[in-house]
C-alpha positions as CSV (number, residue, x, y, z in Angstrom):
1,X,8.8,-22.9,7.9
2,X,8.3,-26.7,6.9
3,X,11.5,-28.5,5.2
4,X,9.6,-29.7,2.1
5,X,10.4,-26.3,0.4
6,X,14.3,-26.9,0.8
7,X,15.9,-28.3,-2.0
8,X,13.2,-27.8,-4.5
9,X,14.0,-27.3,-8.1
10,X,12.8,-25.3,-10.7
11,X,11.2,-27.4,-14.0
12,X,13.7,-25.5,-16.2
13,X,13.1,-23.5,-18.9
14,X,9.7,-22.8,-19.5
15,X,8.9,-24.1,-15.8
16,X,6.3,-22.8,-13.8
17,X,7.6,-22.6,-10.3
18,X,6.9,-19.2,-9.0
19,X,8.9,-18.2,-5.0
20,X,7.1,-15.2,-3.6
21,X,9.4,-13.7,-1.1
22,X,7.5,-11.6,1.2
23,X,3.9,-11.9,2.9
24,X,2.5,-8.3,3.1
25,X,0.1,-7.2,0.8
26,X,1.8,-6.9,-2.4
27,X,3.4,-10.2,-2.0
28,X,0.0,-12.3,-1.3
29,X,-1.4,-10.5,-4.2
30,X,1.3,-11.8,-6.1
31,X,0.5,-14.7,-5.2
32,X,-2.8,-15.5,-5.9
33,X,-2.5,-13.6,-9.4
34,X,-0.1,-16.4,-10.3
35,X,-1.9,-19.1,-8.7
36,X,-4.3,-18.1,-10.6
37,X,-2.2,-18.0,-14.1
38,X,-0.8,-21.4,-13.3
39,X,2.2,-21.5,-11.6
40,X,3.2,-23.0,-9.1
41,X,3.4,-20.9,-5.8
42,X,5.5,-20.7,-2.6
43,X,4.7,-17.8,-0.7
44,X,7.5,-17.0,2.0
45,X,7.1,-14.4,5.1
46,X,9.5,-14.7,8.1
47,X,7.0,-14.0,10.3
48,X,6.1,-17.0,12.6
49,X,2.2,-15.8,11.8
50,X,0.4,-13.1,10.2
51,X,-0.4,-11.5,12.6
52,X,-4.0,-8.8,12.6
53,X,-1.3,-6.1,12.8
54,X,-1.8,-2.5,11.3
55,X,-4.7,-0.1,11.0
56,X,-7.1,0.8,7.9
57,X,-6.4,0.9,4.5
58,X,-8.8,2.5,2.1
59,X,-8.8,0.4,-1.5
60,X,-9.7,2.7,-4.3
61,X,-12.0,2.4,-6.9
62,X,-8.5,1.0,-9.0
63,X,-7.5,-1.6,-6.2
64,X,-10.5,-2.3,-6.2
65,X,-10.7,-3.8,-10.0
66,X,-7.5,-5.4,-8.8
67,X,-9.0,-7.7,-6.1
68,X,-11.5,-8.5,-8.6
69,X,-9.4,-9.7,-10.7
70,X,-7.8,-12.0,-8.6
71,X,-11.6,-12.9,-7.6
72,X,-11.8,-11.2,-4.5
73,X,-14.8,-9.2,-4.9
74,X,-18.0,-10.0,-3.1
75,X,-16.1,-11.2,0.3
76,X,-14.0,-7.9,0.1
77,X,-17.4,-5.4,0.5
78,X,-18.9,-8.0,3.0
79,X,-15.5,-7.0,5.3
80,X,-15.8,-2.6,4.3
81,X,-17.2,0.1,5.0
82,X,-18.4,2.4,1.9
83,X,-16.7,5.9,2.0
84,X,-19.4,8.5,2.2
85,X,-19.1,12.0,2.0
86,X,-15.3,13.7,2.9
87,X,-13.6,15.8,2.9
88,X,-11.2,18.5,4.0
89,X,-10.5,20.3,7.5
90,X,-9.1,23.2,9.7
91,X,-8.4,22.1,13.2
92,X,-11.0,24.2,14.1
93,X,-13.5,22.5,12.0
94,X,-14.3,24.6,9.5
95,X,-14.4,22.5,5.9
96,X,-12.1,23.1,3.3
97,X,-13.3,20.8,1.0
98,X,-16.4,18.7,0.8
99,X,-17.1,15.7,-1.7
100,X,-20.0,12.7,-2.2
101,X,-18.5,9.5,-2.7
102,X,-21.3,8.6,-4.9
103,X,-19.8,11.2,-7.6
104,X,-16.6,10.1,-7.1
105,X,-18.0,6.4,-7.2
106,X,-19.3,7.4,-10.8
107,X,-16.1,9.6,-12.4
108,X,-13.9,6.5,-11.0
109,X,-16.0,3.2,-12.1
110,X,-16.3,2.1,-8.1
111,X,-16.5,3.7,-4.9
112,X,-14.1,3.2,-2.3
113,X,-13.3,1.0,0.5
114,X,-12.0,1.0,4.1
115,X,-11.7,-1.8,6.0
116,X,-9.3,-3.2,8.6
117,X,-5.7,-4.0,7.2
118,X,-5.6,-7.6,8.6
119,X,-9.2,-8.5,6.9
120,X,-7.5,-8.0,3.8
121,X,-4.6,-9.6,4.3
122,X,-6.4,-12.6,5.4
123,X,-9.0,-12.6,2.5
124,X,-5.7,-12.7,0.3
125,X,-3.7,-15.4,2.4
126,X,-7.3,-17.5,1.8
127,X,-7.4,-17.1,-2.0
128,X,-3.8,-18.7,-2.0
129,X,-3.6,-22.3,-2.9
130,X,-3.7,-24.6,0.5
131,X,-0.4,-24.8,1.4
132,X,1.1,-22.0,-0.5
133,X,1.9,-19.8,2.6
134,X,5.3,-20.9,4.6
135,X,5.7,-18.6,7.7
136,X,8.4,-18.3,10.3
137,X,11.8,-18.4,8.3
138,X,14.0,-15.7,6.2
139,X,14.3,-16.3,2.8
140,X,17.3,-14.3,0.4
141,X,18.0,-14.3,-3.2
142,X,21.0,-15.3,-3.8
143,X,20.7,-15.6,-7.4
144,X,18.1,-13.4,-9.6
145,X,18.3,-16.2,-12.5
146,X,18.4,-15.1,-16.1
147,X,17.8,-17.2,-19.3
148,X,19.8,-20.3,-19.0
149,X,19.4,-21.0,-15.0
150,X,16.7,-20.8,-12.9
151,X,16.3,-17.9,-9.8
152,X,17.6,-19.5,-5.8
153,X,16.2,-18.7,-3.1
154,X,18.4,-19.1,0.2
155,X,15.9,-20.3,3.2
156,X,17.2,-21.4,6.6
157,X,15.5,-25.2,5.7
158,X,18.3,-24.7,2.4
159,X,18.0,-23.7,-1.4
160,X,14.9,-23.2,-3.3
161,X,14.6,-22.9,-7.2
162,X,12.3,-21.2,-8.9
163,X,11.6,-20.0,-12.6
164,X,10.1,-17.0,-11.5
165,X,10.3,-14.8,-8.0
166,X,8.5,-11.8,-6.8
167,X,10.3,-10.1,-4.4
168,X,7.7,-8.0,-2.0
169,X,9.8,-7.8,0.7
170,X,9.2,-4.2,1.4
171,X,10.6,-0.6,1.4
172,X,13.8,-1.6,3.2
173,X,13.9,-4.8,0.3
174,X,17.2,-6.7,0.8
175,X,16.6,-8.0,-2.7
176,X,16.9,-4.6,-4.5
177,X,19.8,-3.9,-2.0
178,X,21.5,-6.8,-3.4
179,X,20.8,-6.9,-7.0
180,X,19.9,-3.4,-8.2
181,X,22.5,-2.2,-6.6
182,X,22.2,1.2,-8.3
183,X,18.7,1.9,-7.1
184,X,18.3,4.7,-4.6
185,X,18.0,3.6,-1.7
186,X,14.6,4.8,0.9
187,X,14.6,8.3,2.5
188,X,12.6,10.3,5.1
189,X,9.9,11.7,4.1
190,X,9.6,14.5,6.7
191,X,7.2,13.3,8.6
192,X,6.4,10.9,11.8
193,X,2.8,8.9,11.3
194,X,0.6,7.4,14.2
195,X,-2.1,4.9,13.1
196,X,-4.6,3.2,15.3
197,X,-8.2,2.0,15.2
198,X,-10.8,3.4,17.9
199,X,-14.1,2.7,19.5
200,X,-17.5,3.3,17.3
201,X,-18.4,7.8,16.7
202,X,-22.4,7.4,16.3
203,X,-22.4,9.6,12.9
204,X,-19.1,10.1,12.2
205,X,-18.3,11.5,8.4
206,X,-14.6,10.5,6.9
207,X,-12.4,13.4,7.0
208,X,-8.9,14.6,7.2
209,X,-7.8,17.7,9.0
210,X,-4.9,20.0,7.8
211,X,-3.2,22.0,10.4
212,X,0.2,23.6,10.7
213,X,2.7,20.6,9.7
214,X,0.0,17.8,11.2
215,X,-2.3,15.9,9.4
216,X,-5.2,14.1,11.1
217,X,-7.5,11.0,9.3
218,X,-10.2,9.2,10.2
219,X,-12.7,6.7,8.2
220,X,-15.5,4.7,9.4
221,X,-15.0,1.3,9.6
222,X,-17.5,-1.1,8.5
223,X,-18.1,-2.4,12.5
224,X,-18.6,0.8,13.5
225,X,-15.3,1.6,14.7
226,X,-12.9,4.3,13.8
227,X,-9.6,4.2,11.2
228,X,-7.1,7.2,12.5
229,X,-3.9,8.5,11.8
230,X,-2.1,11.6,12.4
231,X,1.4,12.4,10.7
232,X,3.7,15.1,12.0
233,X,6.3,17.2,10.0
234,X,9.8,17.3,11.9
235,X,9.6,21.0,11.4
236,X,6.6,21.2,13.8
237,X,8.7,19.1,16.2
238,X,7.6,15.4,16.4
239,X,6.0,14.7,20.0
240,X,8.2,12.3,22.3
241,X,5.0,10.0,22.7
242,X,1.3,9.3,22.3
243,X,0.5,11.3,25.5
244,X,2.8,14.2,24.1
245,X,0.4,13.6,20.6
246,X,-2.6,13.7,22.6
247,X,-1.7,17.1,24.0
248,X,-1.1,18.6,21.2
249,X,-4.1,18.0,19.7
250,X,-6.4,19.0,22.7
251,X,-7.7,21.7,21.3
252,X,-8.9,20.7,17.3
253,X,-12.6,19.9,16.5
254,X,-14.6,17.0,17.9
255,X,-14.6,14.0,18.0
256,X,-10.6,14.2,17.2
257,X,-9.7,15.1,20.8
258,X,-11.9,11.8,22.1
259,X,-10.8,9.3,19.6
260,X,-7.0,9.8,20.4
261,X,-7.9,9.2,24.1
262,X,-10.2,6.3,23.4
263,X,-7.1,3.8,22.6
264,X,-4.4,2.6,24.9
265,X,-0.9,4.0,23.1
266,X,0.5,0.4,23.3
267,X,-2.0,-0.1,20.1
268,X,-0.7,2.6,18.3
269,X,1.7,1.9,15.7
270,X,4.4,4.6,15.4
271,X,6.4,5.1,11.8
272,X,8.6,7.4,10.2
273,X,7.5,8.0,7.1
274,X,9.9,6.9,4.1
275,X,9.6,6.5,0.6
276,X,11.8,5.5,-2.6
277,X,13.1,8.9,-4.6
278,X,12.4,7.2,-7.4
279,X,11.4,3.5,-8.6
280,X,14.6,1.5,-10.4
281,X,15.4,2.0,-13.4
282,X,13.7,-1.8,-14.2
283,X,11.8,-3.3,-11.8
284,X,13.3,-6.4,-12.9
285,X,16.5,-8.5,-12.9
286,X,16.7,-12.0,-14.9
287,X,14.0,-13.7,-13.3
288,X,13.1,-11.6,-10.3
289,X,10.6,-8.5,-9.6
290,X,10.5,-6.1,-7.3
291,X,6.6,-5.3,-6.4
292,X,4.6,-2.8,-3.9
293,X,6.8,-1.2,-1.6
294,X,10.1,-3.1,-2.6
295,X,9.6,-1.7,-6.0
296,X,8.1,2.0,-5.5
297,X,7.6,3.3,-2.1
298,X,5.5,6.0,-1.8
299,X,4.3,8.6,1.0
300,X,0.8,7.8,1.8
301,X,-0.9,10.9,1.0
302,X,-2.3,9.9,-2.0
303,X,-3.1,6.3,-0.7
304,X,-2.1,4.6,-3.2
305,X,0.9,2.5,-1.5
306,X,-1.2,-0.6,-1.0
307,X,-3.3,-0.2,-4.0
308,X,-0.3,0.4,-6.2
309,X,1.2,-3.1,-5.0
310,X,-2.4,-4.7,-6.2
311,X,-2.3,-3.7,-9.3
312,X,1.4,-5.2,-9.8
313,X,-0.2,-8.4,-8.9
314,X,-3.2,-8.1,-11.3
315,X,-0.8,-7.2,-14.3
316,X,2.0,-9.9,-13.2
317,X,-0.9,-12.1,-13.5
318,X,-1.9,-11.6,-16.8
319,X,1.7,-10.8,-18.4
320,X,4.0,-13.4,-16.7
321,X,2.4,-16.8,-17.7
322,X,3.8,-20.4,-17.6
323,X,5.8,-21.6,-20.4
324,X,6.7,-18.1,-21.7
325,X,10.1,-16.6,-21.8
326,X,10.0,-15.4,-18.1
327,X,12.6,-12.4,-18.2
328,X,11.6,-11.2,-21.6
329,X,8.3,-11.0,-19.8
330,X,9.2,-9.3,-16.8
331,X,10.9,-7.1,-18.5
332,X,7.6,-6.1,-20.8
333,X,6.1,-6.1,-17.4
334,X,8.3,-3.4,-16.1
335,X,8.2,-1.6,-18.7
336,X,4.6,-1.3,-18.1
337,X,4.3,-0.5,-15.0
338,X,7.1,1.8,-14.0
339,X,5.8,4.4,-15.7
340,X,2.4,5.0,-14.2
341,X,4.0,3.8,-10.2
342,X,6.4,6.9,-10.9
343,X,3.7,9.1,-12.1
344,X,1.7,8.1,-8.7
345,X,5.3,8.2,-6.5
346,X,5.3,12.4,-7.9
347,X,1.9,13.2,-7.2
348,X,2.1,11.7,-4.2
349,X,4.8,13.5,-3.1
350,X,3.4,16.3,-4.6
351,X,0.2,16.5,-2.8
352,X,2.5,15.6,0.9
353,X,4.3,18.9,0.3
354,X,1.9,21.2,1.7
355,X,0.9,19.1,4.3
356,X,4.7,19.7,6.0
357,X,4.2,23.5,5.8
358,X,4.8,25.2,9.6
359,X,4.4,29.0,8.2
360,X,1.3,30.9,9.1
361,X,1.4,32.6,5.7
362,X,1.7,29.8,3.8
363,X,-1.0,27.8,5.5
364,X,-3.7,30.2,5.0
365,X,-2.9,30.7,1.4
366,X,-3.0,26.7,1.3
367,X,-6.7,26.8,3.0
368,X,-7.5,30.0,1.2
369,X,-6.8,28.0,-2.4
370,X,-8.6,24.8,-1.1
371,X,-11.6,26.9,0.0
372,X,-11.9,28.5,-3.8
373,X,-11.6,24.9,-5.5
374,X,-14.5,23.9,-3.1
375,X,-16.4,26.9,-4.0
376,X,-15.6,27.6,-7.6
377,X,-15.4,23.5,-9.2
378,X,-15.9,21.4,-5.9
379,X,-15.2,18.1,-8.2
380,X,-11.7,19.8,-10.0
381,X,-9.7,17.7,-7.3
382,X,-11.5,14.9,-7.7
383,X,-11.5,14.5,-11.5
384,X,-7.4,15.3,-11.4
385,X,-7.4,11.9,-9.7
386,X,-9.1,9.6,-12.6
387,X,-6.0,8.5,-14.0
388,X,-4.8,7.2,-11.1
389,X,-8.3,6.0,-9.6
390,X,-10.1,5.5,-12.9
391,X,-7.7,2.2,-13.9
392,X,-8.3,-0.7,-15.2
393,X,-6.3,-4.2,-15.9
394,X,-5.5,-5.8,-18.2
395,X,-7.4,-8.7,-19.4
């Protein structure tokens, strides 16, 4: 991190200095939405780079309005892969579920996307202001700010001031630690995920497979290559390793079996899954905000968890503007959004539950329901999604 950020102060009331703590997705976003607005932006990860680390991420049709808001648009599709038709699984390949994107494309307003992690993490670092990004130094919060003083930020190059912060850094976020001290804190969601990203499958159509207590994903990426993850419920006993995952999926449908031996397991990346119980009860505090995962953690069933933290940009961007009264408008701000990020934490959630089920009797009456929606309404799933994918912001 370069010294000119220590010892900067804010422009006082009704300034429009604006310290993003965090460089993930949600925090970028930030970012360039207030960029954007006017203010400005110090973006600070304590990474030394940002390194092409993760897997896939699929932006839906309502992430997707997000990134055009903060005019990323064109160069997002240039960098993704359309989703074409899914669907659903048994490990012995027999489909559950079936759905056209281009339906889904036309309930929702826009079609999803896959695409590497790290292309849009770099499409967002580019869209910030040159200069914005400081890498390679911890930054704390040592005082939220409120009406009458400004926010500080502690970095190891000293104390930055700001009128406004946005506080991405993540689900284990040392800021709501610190100053929402009666927020729940993160717990395990049941379940241990592997993501990775393999060699080209000539014809390859997305899916994701339901078995006893595992879940396997993959999505096309748009150079050919292969998005995957499996996630494993503790009550089907989490293998030791990659080898161990391997083995235990010998024996499901093709090309599942080849794509986990394609990659080396030193390019796997290994989580347990966590998520927030519930966001706080504001996701503000004078004149700091909790976004993405900091704020409302989510299981990724839904995937939402990344698309959730773009629309917290795209609002912050449009509510939060220089000059105004910053924590009055925060606090509209939460009050906006904390009621549809809990609404997606539930369902969510809800939708994860039967994906942890081990018993033989309930799994076949989970595929055995899944098989009649396909056959009796094959878009009812689909269409119980368009509040959640059908959403717009705010202009």
């Amino acid at each position: 991190m370069t010294d000119d950020t220590a010892g900067a102060r804010s422009d006082g009331p009704g300034g429009r200095r604006a310290v993003v703590v965090g460089g993930g997705i949600g925090g970028l976003a930030s970012g360039v939405a207030l960029a954007r607005a006017g203010w400005e932006v110090t973006v600070l990860e304590r990474a030394a780079a940002l390194e092409p680390v993760g897997a896939g991420i699929a932006v839906a049709p309502n992430a997707v309005r997000s990134l055009a808001a903060l005019g990323i648009d064109e160069s997002l599709r240039e960098l993704s892969a359309l989703q074409g038709e899914v669907g659903m699984r048994r490990p012995d390949g027999t489909w559950l579920l079936r759905t056209d994107a281009d339906d889904a494309g036309a309930l929702f307003g826009d079609r999803t996307l896959v695409l590497h992690r790290a292309h849009l993490v770099g499409l967002l670092a580019d869209a910030l202001p040159s200069g914005a990004l400081r890498l390679g130094g911890t930054a704390e919060v040592v005082d939220p700010g409120g009406t009458d003083r400004p926010a500080r930020v502690t970095t190891p190059d000293g104390d930055v001031e700001a009128d406004l912060v946005v506080a991405a850094d993540g689900v284990g976020s040392g800021t709501r630690t610190r100053w929402w001290p009666d927020a729940a804190g993160s717990v395990a969601g049941g379940s241990t995920a592997w993501r990775f990203v393999a060699p080209a499958v000539p014809g390859l159509v997305g899916s994701e497979t339901w078995g006893r207590g595992i879940v396997a994903g993959v999505m096309p990426l748009a150079d050919g290559r292969v998005y995957c993850y499996v996630s494993v419920a503790e009550a089907a006993g989490v293998p030791d390793d990659f080898t161990a995952l391997r083995e235990r999926l010998a024996g499901w449908h093709a090309p599942l079996p080849a794509l986990l031996a394609s990659v080396d397991p030193a390019d796997t990346l290994r989580n347990e899954l966590r998520a927030l119980p519930a966001p706080p009860a504001s996701l503000a505090c004078g004149r700091t905000v909790l976004v993405g995962d900091a704020a409302h953690a989510m299981l990724p069933n839904l995937g939402q968890g990344g698309c959730q933290a773009l629309e917290d940009a795209a609002v912050l961007g449009v509510r939060v503007v220089p000059g105004a009264d910053v924590p009055a408008a925060l606090h509209r701000w939460s009050a906006e959004r904390r009621p549809r990020v809990q609404h997606v934490m539930r369902l969510s959630a809800r939708i994860a539950g039967p994906t942890l089920w081990t018993s033989p009797v309930l799994v076949a009456a989970r595929d055995t329901g899944m098989r009649l929606v396909s056959r009796w309404s094959g878009s009812l799933g689909t269409r119980s999604l368009r509040p959640v994918m059908g959403w717009r912001p705010p202009t």
